[in-house]
N, CA, C and O atoms as a Maestro MAE file, in Angstrom:
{
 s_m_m2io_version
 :::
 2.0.0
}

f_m_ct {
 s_m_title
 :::
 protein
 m_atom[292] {
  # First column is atom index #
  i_m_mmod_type
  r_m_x_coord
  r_m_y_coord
  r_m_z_coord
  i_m_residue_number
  s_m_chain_name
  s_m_pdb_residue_name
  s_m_pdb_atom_name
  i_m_atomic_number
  :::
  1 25 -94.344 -46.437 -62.887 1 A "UNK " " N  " 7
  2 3 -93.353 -46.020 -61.925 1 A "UNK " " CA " 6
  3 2 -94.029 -45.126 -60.886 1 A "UNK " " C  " 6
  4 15 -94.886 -44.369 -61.341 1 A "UNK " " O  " 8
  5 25 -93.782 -45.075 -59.483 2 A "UNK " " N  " 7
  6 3 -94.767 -44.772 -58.689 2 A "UNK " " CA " 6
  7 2 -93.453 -43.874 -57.876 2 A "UNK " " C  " 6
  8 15 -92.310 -44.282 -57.673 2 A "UNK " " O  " 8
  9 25 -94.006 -42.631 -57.531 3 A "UNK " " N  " 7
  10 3 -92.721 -42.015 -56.560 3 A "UNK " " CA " 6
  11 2 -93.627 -41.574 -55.297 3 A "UNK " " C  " 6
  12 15 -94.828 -41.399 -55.504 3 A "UNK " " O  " 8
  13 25 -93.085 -41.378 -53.946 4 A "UNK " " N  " 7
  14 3 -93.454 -41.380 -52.785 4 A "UNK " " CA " 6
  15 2 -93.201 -39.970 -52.076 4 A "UNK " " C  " 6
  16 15 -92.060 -39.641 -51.753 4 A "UNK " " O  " 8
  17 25 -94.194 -39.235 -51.871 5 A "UNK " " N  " 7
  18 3 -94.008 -37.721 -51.775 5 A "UNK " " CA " 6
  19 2 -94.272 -37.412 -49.934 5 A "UNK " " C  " 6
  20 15 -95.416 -37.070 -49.633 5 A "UNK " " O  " 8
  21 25 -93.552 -37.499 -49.136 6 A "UNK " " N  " 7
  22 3 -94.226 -37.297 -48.052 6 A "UNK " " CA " 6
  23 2 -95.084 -35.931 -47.647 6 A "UNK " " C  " 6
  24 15 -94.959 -34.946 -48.374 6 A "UNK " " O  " 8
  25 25 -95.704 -35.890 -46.821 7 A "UNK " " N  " 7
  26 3 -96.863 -34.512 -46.617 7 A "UNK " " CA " 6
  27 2 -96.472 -33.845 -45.429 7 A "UNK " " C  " 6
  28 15 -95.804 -34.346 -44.525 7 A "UNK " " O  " 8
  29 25 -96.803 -32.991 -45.462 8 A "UNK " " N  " 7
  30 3 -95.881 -32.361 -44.308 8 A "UNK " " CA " 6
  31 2 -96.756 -32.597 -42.798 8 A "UNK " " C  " 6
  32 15 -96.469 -32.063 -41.727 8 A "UNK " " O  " 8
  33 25 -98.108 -33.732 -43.108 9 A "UNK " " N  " 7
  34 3 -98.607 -34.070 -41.994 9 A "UNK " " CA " 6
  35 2 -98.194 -35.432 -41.671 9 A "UNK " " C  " 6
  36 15 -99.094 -36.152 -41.239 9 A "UNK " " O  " 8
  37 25 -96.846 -36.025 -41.803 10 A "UNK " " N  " 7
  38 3 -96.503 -37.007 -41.515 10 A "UNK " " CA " 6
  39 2 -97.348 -38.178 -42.589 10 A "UNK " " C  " 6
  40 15 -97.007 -39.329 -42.319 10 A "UNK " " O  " 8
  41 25 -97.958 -38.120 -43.275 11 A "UNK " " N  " 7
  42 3 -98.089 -38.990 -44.231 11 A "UNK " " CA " 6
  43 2 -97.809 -39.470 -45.606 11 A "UNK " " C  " 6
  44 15 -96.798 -38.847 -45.932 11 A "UNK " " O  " 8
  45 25 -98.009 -39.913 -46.173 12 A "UNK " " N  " 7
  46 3 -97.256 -40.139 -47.712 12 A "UNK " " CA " 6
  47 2 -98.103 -40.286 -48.518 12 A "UNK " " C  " 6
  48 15 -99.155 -40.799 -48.136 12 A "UNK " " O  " 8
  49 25 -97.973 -39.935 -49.765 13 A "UNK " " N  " 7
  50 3 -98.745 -40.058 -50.820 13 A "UNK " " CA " 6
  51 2 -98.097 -40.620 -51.822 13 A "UNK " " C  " 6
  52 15 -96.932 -40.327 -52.091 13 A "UNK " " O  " 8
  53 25 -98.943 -41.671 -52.608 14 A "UNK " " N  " 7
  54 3 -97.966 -42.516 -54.106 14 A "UNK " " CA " 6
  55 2 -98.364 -41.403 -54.778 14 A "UNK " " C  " 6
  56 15 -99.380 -40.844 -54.366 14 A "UNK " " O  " 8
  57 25 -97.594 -40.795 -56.054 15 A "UNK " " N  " 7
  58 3 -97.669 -40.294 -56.934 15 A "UNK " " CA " 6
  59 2 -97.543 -41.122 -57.620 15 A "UNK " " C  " 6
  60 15 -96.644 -41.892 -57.281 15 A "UNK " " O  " 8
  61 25 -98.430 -41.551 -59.165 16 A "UNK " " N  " 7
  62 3 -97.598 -42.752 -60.164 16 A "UNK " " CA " 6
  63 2 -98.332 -41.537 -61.609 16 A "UNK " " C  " 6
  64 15 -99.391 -41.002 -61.937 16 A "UNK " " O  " 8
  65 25 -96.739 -41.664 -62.095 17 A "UNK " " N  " 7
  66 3 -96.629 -41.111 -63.347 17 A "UNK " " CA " 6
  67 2 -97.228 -41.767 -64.468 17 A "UNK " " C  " 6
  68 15 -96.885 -42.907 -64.783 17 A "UNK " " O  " 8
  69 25 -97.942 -41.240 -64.977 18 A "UNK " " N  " 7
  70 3 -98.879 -41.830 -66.103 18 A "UNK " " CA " 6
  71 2 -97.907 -41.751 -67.548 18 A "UNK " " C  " 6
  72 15 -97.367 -40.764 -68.048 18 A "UNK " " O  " 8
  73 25 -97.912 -43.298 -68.041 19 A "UNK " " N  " 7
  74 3 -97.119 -42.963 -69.350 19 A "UNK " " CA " 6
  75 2 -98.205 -43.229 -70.169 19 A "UNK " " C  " 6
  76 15 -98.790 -44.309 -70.082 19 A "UNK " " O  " 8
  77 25 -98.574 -42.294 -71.024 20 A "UNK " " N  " 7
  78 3 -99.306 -42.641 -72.213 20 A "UNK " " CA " 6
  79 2 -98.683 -43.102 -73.737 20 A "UNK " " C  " 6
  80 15 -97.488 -42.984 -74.007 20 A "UNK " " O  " 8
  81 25 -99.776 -43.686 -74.757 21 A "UNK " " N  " 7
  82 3 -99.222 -44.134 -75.600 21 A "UNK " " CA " 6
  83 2 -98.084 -43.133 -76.500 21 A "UNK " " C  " 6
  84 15 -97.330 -43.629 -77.337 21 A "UNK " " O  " 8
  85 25 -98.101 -41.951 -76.239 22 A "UNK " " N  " 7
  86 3 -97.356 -41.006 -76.899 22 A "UNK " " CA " 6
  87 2 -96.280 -41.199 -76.216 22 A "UNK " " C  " 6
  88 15 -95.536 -40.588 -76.984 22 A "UNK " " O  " 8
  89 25 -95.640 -41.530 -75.449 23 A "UNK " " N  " 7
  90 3 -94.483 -41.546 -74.980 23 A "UNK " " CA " 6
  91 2 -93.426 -42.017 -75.338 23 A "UNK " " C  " 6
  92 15 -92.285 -41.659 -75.044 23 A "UNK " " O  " 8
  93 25 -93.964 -43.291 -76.344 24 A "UNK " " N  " 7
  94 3 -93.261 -44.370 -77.088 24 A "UNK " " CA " 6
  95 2 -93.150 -43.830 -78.560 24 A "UNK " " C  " 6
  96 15 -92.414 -44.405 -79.361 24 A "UNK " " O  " 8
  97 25 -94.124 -42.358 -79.032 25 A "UNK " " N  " 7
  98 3 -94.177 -42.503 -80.672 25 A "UNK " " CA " 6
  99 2 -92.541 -41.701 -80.830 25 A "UNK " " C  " 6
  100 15 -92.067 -41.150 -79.836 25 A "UNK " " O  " 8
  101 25 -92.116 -41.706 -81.568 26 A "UNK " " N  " 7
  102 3 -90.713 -41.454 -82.099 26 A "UNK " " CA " 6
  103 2 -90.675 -40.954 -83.428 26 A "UNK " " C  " 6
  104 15 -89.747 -40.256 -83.836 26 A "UNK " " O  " 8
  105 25 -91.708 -41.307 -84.153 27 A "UNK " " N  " 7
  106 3 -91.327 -41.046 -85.767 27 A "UNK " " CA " 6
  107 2 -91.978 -39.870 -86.298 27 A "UNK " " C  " 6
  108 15 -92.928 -39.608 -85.560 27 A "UNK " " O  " 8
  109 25 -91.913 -39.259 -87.002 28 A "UNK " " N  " 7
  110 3 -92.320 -37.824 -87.636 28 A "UNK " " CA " 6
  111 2 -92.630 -37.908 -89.246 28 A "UNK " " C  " 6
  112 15 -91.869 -38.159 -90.181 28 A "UNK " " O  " 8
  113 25 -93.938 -37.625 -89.220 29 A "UNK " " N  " 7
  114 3 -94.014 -37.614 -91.176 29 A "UNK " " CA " 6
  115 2 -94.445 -36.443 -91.209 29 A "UNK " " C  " 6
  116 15 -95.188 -36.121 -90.282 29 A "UNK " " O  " 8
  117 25 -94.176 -35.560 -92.125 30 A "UNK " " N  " 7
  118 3 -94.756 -34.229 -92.231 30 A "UNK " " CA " 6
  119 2 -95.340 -34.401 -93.802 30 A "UNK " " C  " 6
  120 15 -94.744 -35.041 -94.669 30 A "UNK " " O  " 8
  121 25 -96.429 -33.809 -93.969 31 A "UNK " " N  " 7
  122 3 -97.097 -33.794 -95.295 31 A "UNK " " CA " 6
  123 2 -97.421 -32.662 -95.454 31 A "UNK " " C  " 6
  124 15 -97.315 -31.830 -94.553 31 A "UNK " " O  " 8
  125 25 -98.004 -32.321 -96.938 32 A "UNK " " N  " 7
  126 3 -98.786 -31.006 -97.366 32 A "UNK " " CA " 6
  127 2 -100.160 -30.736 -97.667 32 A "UNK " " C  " 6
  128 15 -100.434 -30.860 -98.861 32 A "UNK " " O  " 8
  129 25 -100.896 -30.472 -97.072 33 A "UNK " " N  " 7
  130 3 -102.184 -30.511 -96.858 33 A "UNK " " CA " 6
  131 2 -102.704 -28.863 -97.529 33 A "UNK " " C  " 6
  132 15 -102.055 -27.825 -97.400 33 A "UNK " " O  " 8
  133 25 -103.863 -28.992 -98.154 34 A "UNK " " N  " 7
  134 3 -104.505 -27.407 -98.474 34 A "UNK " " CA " 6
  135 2 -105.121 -26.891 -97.381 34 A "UNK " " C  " 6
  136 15 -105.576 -27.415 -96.363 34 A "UNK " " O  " 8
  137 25 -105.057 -25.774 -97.769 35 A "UNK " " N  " 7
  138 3 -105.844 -24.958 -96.130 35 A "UNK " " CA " 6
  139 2 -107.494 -25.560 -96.359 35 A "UNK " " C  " 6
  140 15 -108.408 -25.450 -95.542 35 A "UNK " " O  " 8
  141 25 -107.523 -25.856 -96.969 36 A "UNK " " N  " 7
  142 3 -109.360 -26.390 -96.689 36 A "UNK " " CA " 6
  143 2 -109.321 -27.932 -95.946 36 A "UNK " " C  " 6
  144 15 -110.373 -28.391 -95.501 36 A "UNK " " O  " 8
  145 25 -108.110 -28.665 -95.843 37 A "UNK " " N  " 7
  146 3 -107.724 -29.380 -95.291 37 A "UNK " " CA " 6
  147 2 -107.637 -29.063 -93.599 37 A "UNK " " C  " 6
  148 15 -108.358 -29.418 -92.667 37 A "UNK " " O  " 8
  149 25 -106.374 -28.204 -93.671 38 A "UNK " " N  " 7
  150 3 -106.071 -28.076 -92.107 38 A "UNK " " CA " 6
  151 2 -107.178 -27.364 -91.702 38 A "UNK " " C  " 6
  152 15 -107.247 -27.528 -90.484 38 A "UNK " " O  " 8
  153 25 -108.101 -26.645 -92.084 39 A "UNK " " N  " 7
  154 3 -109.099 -26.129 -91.433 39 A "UNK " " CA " 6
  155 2 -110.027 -27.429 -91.008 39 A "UNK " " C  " 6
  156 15 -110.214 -27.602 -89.803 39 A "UNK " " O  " 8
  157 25 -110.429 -28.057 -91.653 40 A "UNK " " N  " 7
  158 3 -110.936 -29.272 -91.291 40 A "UNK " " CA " 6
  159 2 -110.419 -30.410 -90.103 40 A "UNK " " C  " 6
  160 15 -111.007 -31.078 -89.252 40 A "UNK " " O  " 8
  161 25 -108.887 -30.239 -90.561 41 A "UNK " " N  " 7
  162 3 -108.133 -31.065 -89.286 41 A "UNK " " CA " 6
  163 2 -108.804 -29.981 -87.683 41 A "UNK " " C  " 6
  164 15 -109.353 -30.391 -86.660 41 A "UNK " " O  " 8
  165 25 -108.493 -28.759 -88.044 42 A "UNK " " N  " 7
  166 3 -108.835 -27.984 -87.086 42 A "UNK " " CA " 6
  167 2 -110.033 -28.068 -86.204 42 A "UNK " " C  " 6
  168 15 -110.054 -28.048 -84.973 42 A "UNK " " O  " 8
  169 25 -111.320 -28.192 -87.287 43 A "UNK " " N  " 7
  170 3 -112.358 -28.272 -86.624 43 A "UNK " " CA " 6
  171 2 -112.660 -29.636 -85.872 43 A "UNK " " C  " 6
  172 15 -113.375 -29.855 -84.894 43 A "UNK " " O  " 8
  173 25 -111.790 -30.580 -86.739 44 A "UNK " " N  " 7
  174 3 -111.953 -32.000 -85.843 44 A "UNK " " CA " 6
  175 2 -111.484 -32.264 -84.716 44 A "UNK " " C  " 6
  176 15 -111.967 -33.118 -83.973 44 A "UNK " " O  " 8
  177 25 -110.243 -31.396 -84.386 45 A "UNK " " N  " 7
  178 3 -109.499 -31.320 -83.674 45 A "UNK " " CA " 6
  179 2 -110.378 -30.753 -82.284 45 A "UNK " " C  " 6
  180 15 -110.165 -31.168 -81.145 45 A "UNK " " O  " 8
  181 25 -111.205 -29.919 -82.575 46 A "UNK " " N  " 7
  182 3 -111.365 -28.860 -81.729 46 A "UNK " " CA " 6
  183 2 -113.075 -29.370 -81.191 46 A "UNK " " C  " 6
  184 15 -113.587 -28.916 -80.168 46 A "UNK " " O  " 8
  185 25 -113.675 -30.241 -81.986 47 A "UNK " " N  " 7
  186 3 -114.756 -30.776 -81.896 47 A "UNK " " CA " 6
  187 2 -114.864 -32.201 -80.902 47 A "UNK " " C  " 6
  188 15 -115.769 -32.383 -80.087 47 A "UNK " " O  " 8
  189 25 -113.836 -33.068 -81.142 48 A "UNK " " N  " 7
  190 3 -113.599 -34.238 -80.454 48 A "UNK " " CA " 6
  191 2 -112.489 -34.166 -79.197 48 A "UNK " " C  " 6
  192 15 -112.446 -35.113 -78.411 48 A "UNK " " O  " 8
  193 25 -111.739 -33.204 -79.056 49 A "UNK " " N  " 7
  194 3 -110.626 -32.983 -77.995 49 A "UNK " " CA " 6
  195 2 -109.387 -33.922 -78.541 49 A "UNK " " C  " 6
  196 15 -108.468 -34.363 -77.850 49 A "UNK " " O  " 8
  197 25 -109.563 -34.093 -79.768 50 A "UNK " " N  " 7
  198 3 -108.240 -34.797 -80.046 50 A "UNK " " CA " 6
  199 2 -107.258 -34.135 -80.342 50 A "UNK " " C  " 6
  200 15 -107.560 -33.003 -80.721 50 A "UNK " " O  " 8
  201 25 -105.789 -34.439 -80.330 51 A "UNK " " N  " 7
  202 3 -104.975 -33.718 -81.405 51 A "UNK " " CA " 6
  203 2 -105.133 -34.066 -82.848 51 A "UNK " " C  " 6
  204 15 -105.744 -35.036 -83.296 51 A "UNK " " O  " 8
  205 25 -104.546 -33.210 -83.464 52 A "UNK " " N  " 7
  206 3 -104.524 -33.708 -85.035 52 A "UNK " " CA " 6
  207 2 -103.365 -34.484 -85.423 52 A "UNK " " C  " 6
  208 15 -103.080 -34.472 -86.620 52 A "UNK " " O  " 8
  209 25 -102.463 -35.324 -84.430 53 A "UNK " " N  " 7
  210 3 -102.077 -36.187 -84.974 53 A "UNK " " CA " 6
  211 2 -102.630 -37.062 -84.398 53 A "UNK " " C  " 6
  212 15 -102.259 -38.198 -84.695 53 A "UNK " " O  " 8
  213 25 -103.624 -36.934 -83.454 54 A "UNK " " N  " 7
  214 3 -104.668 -38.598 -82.988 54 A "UNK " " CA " 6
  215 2 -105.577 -38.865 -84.049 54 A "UNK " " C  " 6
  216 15 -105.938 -39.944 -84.521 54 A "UNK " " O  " 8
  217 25 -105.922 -37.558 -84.375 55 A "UNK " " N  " 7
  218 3 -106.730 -37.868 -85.535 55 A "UNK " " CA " 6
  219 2 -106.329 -38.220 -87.138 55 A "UNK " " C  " 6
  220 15 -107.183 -38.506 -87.976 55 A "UNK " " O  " 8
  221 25 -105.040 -38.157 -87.388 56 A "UNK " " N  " 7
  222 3 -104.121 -38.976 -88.033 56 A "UNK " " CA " 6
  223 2 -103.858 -40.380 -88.349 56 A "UNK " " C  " 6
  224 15 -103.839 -41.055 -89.378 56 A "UNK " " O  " 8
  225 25 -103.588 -40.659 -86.624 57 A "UNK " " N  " 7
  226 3 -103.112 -41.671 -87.026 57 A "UNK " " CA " 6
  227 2 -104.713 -42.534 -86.619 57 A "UNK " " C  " 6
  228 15 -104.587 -43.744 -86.429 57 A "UNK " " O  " 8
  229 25 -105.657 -42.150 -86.535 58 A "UNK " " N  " 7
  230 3 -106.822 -42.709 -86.273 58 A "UNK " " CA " 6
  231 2 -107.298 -43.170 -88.283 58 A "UNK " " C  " 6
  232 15 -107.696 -44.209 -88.809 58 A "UNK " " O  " 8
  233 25 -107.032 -42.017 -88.736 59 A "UNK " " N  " 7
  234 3 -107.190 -42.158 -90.154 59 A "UNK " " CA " 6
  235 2 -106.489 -42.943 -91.023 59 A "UNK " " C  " 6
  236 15 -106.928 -43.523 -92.016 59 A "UNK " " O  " 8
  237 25 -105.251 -42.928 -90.548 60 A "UNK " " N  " 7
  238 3 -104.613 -44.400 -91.085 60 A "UNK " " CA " 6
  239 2 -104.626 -45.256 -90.967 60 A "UNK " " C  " 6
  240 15 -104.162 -46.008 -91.825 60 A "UNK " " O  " 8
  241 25 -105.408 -45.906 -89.315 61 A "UNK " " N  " 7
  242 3 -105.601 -47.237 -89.121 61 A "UNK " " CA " 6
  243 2 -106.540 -47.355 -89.794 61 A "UNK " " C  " 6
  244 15 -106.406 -48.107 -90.759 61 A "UNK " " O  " 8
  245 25 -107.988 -46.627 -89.576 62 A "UNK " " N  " 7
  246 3 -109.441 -46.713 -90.266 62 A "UNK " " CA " 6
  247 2 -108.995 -47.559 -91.885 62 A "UNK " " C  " 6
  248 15 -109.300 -48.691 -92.259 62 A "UNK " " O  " 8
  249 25 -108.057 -46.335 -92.689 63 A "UNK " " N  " 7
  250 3 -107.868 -46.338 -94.007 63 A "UNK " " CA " 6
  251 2 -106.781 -48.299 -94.200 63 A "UNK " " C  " 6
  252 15 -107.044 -49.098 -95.099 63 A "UNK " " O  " 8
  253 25 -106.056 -48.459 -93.480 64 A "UNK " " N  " 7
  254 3 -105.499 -49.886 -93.388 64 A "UNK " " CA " 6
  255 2 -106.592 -50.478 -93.490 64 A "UNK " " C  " 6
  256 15 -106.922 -50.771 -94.640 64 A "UNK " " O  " 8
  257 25 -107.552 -50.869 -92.335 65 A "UNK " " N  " 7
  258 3 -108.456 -51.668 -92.002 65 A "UNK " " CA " 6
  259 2 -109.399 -51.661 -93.397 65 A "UNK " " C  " 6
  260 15 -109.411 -52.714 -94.034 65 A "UNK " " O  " 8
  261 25 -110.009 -50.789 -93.786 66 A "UNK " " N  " 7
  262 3 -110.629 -50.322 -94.853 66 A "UNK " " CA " 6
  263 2 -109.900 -51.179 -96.022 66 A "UNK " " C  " 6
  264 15 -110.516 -52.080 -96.591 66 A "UNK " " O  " 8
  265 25 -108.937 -50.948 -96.260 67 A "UNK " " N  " 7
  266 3 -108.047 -51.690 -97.271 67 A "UNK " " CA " 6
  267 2 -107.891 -53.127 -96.914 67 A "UNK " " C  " 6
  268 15 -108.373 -53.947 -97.695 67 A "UNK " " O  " 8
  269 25 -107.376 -53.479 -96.005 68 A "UNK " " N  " 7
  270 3 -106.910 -55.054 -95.869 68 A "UNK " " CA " 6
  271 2 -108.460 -55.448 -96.079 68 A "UNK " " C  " 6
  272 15 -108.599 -56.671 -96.067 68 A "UNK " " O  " 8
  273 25 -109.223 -54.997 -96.200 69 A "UNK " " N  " 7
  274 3 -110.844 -55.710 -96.154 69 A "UNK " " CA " 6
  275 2 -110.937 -56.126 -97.683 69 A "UNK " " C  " 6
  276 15 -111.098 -57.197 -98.267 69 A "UNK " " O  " 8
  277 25 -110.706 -54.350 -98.207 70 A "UNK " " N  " 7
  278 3 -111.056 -55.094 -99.441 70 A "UNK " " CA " 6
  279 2 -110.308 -55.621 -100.340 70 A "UNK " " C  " 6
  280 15 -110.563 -55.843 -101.523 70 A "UNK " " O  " 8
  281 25 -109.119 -55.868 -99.582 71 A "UNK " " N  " 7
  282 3 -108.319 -56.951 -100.379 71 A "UNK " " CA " 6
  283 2 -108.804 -58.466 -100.381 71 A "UNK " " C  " 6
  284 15 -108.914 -59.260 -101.315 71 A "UNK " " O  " 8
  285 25 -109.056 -58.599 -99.027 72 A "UNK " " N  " 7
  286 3 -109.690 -60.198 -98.772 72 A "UNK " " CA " 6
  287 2 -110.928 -60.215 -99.706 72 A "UNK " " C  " 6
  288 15 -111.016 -61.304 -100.273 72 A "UNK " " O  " 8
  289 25 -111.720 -59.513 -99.975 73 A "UNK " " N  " 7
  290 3 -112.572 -59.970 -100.791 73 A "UNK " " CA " 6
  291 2 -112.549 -60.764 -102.116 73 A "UNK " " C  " 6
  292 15 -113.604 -61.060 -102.677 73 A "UNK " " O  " 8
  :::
 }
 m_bond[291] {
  # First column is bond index #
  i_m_from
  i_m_to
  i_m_order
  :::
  1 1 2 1
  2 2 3 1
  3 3 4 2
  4 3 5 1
  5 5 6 1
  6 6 7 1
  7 7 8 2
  8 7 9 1
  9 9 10 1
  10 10 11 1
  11 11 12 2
  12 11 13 1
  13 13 14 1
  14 14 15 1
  15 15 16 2
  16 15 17 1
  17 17 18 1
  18 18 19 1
  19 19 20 2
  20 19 21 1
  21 21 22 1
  22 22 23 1
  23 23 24 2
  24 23 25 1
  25 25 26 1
  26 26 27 1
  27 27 28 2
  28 27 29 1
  29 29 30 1
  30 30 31 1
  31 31 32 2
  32 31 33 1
  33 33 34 1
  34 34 35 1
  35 35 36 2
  36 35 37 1
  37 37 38 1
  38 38 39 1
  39 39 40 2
  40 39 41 1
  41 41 42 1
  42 42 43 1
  43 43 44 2
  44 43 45 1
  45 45 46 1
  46 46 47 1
  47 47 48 2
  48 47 49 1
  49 49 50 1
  50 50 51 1
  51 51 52 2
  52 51 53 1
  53 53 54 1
  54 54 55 1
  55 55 56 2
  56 55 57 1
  57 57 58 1
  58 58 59 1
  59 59 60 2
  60 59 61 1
  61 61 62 1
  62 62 63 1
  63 63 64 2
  64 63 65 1
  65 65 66 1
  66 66 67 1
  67 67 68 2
  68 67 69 1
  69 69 70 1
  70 70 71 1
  71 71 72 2
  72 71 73 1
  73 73 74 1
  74 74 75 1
  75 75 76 2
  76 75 77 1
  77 77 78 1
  78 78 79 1
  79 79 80 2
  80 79 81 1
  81 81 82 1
  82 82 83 1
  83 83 84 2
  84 83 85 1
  85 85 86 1
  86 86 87 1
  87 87 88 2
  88 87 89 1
  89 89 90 1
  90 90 91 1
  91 91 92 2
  92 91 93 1
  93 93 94 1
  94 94 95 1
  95 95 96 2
  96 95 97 1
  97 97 98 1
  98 98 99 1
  99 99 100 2
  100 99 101 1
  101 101 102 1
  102 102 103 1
  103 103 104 2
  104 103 105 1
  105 105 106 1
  106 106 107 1
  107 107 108 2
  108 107 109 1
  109 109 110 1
  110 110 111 1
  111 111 112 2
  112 111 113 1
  113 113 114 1
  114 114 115 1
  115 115 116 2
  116 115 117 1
  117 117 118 1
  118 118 119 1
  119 119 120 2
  120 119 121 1
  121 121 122 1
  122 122 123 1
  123 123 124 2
  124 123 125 1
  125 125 126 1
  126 126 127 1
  127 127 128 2
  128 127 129 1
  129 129 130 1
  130 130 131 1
  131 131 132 2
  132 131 133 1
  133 133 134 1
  134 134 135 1
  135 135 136 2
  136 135 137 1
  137 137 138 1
  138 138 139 1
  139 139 140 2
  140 139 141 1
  141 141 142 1
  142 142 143 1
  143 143 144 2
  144 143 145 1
  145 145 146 1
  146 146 147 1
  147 147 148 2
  148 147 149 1
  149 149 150 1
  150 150 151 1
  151 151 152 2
  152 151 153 1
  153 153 154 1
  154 154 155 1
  155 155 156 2
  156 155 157 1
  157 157 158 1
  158 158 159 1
  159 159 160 2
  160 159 161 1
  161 161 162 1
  162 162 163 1
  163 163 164 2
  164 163 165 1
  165 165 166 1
  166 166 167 1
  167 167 168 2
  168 167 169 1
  169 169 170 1
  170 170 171 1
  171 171 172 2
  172 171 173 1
  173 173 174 1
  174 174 175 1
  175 175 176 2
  176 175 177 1
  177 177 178 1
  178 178 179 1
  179 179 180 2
  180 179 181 1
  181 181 182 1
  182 182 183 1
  183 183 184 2
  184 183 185 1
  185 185 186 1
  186 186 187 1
  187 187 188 2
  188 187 189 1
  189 189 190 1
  190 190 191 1
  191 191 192 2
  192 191 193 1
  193 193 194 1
  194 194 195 1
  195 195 196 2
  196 195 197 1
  197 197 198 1
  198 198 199 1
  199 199 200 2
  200 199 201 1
  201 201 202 1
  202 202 203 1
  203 203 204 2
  204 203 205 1
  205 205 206 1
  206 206 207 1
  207 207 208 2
  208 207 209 1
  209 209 210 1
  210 210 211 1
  211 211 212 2
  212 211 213 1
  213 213 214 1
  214 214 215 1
  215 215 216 2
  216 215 217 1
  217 217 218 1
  218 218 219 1
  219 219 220 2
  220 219 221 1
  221 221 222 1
  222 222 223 1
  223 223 224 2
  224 223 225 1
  225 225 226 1
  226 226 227 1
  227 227 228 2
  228 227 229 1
  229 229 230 1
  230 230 231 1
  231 231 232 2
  232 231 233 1
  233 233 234 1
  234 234 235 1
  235 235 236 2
  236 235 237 1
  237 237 238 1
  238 238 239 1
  239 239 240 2
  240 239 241 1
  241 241 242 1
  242 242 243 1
  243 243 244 2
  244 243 245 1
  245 245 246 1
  246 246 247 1
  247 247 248 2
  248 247 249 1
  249 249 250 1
  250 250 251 1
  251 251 252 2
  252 251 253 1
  253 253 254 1
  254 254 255 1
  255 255 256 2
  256 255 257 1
  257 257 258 1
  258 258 259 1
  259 259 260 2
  260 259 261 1
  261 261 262 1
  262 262 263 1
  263 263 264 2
  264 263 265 1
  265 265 266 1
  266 266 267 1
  267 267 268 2
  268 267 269 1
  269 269 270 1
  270 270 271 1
  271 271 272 2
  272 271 273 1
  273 273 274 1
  274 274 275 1
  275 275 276 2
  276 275 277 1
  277 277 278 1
  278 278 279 1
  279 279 280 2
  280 279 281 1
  281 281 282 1
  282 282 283 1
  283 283 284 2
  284 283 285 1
  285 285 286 1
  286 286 287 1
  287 287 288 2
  288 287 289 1
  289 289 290 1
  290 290 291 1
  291 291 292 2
  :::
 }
}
């Protein structure tokens, strides 16, 4: 979606709103993790620029993929 901002030098500029994939997530799981855990989420967090639920749900696809593999075997 693109909105049209005029400039006060008689010209216009597109603005286009960036939707990222978070825009669409909706669902919420909350779990219980040990603090030697979230410290770890932390440092990953803080090491790669991710959030710790990118790095979540990065771990659950990995852990799917990981699995559906060694099921086919």
């Amino acid at each position: 979606m693109a909105r049209i901002k005029k400039l006060e030098t008689n010209e216009t500029k597109v603005i286009r709103s960036k939707k990222s994939k978070k825009d669409h997530l909706q669902n919420v799981i909350s779990l219980r993790i040990s603090n030697q855990q979230k410290t770890t989420l932390e440092k990953l967090s803080k090491a790669t620029s991710k959030s710790i639920s990118d790095i979540m749900r990065e771990a659950v696809k990995l852990w799917s993929t990981k699995r559906r593999n060694l099921c086919q075997d």
